[in-house]
VOGU-3710 file (C-alpha; in Angstrom, 3 decimals, decimal comma):
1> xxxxxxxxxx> 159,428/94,275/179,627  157,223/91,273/179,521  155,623/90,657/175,843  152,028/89,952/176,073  151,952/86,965/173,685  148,349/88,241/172,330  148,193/84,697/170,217  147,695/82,567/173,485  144,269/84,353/173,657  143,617/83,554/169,728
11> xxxxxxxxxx> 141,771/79,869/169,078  143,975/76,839/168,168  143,125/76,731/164,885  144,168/80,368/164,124  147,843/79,570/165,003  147,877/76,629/162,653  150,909/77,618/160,106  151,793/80,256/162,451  155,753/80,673/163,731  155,648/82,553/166,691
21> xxxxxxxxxx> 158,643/83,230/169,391  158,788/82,122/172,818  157,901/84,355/175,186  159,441/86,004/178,125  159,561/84,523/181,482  157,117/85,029/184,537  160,423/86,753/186,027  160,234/89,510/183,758  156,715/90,320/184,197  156,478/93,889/186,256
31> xxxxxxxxxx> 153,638/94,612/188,058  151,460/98,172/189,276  149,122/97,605/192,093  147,231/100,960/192,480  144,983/100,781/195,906  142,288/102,381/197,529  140,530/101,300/200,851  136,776/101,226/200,724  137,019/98,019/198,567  139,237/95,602/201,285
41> xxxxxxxxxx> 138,006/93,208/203,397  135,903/94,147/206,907  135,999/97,722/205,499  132,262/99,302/205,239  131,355/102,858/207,012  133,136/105,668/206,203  134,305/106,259/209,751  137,193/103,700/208,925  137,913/105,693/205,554  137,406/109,460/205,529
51> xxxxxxxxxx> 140,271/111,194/206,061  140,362/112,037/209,808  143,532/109,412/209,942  144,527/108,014/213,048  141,098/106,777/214,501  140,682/103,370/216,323  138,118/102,450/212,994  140,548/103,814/211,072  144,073/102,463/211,946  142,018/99,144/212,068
61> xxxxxxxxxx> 140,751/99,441/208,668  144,735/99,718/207,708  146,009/96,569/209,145  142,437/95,045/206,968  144,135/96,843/204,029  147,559/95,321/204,289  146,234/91,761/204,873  144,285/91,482/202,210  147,424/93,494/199,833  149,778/91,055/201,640
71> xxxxxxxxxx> 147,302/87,808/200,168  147,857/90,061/196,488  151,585/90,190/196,816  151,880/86,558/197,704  149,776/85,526/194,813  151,750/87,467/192,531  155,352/86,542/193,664  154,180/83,009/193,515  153,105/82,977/189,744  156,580/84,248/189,507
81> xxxxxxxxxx> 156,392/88,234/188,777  159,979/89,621/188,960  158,771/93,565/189,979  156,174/94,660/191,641  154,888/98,432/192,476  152,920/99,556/195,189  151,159/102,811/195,232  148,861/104,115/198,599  146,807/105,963/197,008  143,636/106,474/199,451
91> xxxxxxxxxx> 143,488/110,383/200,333  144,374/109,810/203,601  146,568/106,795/203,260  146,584/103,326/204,531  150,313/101,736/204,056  151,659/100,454/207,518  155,197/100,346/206,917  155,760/97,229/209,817  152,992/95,561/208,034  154,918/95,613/204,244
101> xxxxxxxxxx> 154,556/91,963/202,539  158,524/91,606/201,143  158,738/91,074/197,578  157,192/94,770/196,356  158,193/98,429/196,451  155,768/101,041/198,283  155,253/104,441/196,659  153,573/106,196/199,993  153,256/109,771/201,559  151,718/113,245/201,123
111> xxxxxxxxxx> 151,176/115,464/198,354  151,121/112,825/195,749  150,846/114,174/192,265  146,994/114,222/191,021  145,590/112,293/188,869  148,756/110,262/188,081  150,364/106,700/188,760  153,739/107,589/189,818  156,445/105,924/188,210  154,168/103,526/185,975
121> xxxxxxxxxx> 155,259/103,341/181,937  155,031/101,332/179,435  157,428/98,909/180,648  154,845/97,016/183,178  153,203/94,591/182,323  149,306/94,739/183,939  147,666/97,092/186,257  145,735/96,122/189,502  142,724/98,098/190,941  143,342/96,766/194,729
131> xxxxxxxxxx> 140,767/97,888/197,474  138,323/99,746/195,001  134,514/100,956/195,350  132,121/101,586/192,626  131,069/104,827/190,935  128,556/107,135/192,356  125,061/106,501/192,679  125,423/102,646/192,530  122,763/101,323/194,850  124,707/97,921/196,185
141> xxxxxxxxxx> 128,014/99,383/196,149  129,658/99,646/199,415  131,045/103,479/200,174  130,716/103,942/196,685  131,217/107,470/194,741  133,617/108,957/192,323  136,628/111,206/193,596  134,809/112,958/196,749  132,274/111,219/198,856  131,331/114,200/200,302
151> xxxxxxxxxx> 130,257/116,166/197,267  128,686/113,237/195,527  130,891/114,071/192,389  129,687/112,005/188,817  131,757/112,026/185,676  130,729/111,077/181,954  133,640/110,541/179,320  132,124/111,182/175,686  128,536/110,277/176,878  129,391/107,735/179,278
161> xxxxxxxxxx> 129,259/107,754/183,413  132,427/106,695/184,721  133,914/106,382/188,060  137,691/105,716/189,524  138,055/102,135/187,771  137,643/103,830/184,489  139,665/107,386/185,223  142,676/105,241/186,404  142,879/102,378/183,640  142,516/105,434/180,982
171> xxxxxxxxxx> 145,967/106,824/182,737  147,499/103,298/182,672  146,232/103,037/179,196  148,011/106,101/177,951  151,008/103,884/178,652  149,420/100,444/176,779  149,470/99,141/180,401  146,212/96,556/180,758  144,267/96,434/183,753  144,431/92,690/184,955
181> xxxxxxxxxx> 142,890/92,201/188,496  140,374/94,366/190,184  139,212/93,532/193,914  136,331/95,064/196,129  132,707/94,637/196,626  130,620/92,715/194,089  129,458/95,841/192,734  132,963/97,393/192,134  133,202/93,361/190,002  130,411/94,000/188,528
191> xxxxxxxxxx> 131,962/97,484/186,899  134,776/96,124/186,203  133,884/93,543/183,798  131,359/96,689/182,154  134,659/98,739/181,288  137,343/95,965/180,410  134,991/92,684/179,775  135,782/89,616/181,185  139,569/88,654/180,522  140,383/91,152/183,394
201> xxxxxxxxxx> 140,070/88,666/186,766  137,889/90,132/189,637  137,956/89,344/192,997  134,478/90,061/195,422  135,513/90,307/199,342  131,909/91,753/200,275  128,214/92,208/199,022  126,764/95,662/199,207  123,054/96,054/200,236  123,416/99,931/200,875
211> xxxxxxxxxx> 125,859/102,055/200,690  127,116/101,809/204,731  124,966/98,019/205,006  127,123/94,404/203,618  127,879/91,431/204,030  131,041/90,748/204,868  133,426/87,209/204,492  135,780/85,736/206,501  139,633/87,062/206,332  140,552/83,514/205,846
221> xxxxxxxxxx> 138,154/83,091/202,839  138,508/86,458/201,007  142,406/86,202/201,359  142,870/83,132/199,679  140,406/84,125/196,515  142,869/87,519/196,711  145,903/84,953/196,573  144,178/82,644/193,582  143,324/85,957/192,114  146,510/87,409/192,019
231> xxxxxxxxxx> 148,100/84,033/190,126  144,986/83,579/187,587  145,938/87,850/186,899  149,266/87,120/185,428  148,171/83,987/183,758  145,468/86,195/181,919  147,969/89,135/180,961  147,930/87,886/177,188  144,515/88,444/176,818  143,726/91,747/178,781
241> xxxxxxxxxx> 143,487/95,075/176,857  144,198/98,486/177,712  141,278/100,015/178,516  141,368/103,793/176,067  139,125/106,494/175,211  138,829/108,093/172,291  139,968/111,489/172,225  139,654/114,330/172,791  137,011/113,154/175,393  134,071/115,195/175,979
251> xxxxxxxxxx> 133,465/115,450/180,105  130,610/116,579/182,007  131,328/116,712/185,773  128,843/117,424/188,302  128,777/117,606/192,532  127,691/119,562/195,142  128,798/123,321/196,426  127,728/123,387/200,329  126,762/126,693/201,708  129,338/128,016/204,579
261> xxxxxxxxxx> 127,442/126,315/207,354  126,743/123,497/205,623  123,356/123,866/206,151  122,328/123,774/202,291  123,948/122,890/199,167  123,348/123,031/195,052  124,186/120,811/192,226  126,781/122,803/190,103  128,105/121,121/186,180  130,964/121,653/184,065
271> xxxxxxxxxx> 131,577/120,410/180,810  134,973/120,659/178,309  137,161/118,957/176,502  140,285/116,639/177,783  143,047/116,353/175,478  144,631/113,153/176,847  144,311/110,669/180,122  147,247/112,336/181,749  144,737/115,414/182,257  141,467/113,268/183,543
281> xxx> 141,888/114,100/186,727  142,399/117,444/186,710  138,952/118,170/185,110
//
């Protein structure tokens, strides 16, 4: 496992006197890139997300995904991480096997278990929130919501509203994994630095001016601020934090119940107790 040498992020003077070891190489960092695939580059309607797979918008949408995870990869491999772990986890998926960047593992298929990162523990070394969207109800964020589009769901852990950036670096945190890199629409940024400040690098590949409305950049540019991203993550792995709530949490969850012919729906809320981030997602 790669040591987070926590003094790098300390000022000079604080190490004066101090005898510290040399830390482990770039080659034994490991790596978990957790995606989604609102957040990627060209990606903003929810005809090329939703899960009615196999569309024109949405097999294009893929190849999108993998170029921009490909620029990730590269970045990574580069600054010299020795392991890295890819997990699809959009509903529907979005890993083109053809398409897989060499250098990484891909954890892909159907029936994934909820509400977990499968095969992550506490022997990586950061966590990256690829392709991501922000939490429902954010005005500029592009496709954003929180676990179901569809029924507008909203979360609050112990008072406060969180959406998937949050619920998935509280898993990773249960393992003292840091999240180190988040990528998606300036909004999605914009979160980010909210839940785990600004040591955790961010990378924007659209603006959001409604929810189906952005503006969108180049392949070329967005993939190379993916690549410089990816580098400038491991360099900052000493001084990101694992982002943990205190617990139990106390969750409120509400969303919409549509009638049978869709025709109507009402806002139903639940509220309970979580005993640890392993069960967030199953609330």
């Amino acid at each position: 496992m790669f040591r987070r040498p926590w003094f790098f992020c300390l000022p000079i003077a604080a190490l004066l006197g101090m005898v510290v070891s040399v830390p482990s190489t770039a080659s034994d960092i490991k790596i978990y890139i957790e995606t989604d695939l609102e957040g990627v580059s060209g990606v903003y309607t929810f005809d090329q997300t939703r899960h009615a797979a196999n569309t024109p918008p949405n097999d294009q949408a893929k190849e999108y995904f993998m170029g921009d995870l490909a620029a990730v990869i590269r970045g990574l491999r580069d600054a010299g991480v020795g392991e890295i772990t890819v997990l699809d986890n959009h509903g529907s998926g979005a890993i083109i096997p053809h398409l897989m960047e060499p250098g990484a593992k891909y954890l892909v298929g159907k029936n994934r278990p909820s509400g977990t990162l499968q095969g992550l523990d506490k022997t990586y070394s950061g966590l990256i929130l690829f392709g991501h969207h922000a939490m429902m109800g954010t005005p500029d964020g592009v496709l954003h919501h929180t676990r179901s589009s569809k029924n507008e769901t909203r979360v609050w852990y112990n008072g406060v509203e969180s959406g998937e950036l949050a619920q998935l670096a509280a898993i990773a945190g249960y393992y003292g994994v840091p999240p180190i890199m988040v990528t998606g629409d300036e909004a999605t940024c914009r979160e980010s630095k909210k839940f785990f400040g600004d040591e955790c690098v961010t990378v924007a590949v659209k603006k959001g001016i409604t929810r189906e409305f952005a503006v969108l950049y180049p392949f070329a540019e967005t993939r190379k601020a993916l690549y410089e991203g990816a580098k400038r993550a491991v360099a900052a792995i000493p001084c990101c934090k694992p982002y943990q709530l205190t617990y139990p949490v106390h969750a409120k969850k509400q969303w919409l119940v549509f009638d049978k012919d869709g025709s109507s729906s009402h806002l139903e809320t639940k509220e309970g107790t979580i005993p640890d981030a392993l069960h967030l997602w199953n609330f």
